[in-house]
C-alpha positions in Angstrom: -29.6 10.1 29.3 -29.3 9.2 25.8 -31.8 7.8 23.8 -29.0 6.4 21.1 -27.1 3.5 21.7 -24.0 3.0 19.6 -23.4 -1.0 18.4 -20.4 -2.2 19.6 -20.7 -6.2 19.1 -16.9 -6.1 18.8 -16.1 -9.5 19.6 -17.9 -10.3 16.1 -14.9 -9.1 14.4 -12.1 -10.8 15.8 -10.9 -13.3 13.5 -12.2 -13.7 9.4 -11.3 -12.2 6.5 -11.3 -8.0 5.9 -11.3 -5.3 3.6 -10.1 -2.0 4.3 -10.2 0.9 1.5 -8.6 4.2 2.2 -7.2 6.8 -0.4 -3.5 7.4 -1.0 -2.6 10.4 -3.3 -5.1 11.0 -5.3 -6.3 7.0 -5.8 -8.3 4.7 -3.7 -6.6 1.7 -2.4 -7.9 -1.5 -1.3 -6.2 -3.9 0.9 -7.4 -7.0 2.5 -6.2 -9.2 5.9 -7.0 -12.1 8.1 -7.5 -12.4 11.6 -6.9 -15.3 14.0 -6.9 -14.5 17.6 -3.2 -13.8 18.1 -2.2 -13.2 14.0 -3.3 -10.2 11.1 -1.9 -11.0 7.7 -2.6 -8.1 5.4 -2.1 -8.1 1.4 -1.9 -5.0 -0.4 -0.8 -5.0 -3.8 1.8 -7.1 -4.1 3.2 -6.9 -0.7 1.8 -9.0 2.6 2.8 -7.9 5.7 2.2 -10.1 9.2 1.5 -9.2 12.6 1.2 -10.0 16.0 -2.5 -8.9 17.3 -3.2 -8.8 21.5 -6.6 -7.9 22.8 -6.3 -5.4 25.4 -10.4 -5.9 26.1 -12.9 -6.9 23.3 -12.8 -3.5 21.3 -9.1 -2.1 22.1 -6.0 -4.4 20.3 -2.5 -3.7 19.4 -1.0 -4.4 15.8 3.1 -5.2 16.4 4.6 -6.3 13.0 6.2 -9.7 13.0 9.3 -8.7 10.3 9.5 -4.7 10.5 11.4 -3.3 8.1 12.0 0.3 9.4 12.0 2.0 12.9 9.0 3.5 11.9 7.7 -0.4 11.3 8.7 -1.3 14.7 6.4 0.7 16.6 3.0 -0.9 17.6 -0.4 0.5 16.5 -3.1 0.7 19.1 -6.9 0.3 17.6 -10.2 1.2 19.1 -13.7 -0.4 17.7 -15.8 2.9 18.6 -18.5 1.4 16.9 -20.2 -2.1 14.5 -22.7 -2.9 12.6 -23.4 -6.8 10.8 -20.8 -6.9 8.2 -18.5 -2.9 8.9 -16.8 -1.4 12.0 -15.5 2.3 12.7 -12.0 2.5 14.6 -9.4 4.9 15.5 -6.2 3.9 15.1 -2.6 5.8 16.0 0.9 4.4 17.0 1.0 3.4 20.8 2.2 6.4 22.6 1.2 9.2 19.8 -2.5 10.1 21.0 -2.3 13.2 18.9 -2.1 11.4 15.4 -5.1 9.2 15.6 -7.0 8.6 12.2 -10.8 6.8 12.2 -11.5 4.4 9.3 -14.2 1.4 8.6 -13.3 -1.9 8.0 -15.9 -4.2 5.8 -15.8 -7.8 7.1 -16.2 -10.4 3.9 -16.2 -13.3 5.7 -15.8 -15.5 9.0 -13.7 -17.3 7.2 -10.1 -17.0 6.3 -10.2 -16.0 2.6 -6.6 -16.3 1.0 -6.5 -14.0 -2.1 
């Protein structure tokens, strides 16, 4: 039995408005998005993308775009919370079907509100 218990109060991040920061090249990149129950709209520089979100349970969802642009675009991506804390969670996320490409990152909620930049 173990005596450590990972947080997983994933219902906490369903909707409100995110950060997520990952680095690209050789620079760190920031992009923000808001979540409804059924809709993600992400901004990332200049560009906003939109997509569809369904909860398979209350930590596993799939990401489909709403206006894909490329075939690559058109394939879902399936997220996992694998654990939360108040304000961050860790996932793993990978296109749905390609179990061998999965990548973790945290996502920093700013607020339970939508936040339009």
């Amino acid at each position: 039995m173990s005596c450590y218990n990972v947080e997983r109060n994933c219902q906490d991040f369903h909707t409100g408005t995110f950060q997520f920061q990952q680095i690209i090249g050789d620079q760190l990149q920031t992009s923000r998005f808001l979540r409804t129950d059924s809709l993600e709209v992400e901004y990332f520089n200049t560009q906003v993308d939109s997509a569809s979100i369904r909860w398979i349970n209350p930590c596993e969802c799939v990401l489909t775009k709403l206006n894909p642009t490329s075939n690559q675009d058109k394939r879902p991506i399936a997220i996992k919370i694998i654990s939360t804390s108040k304000k961050k969670y860790v996932f793993e996320y990978s296109l749905v079907g390609d179990q061998k490409n999965k990548q973790r990152g945290t996502i920093q909620k700013i607020s339970e509100d939508l936040l339009y930049p």
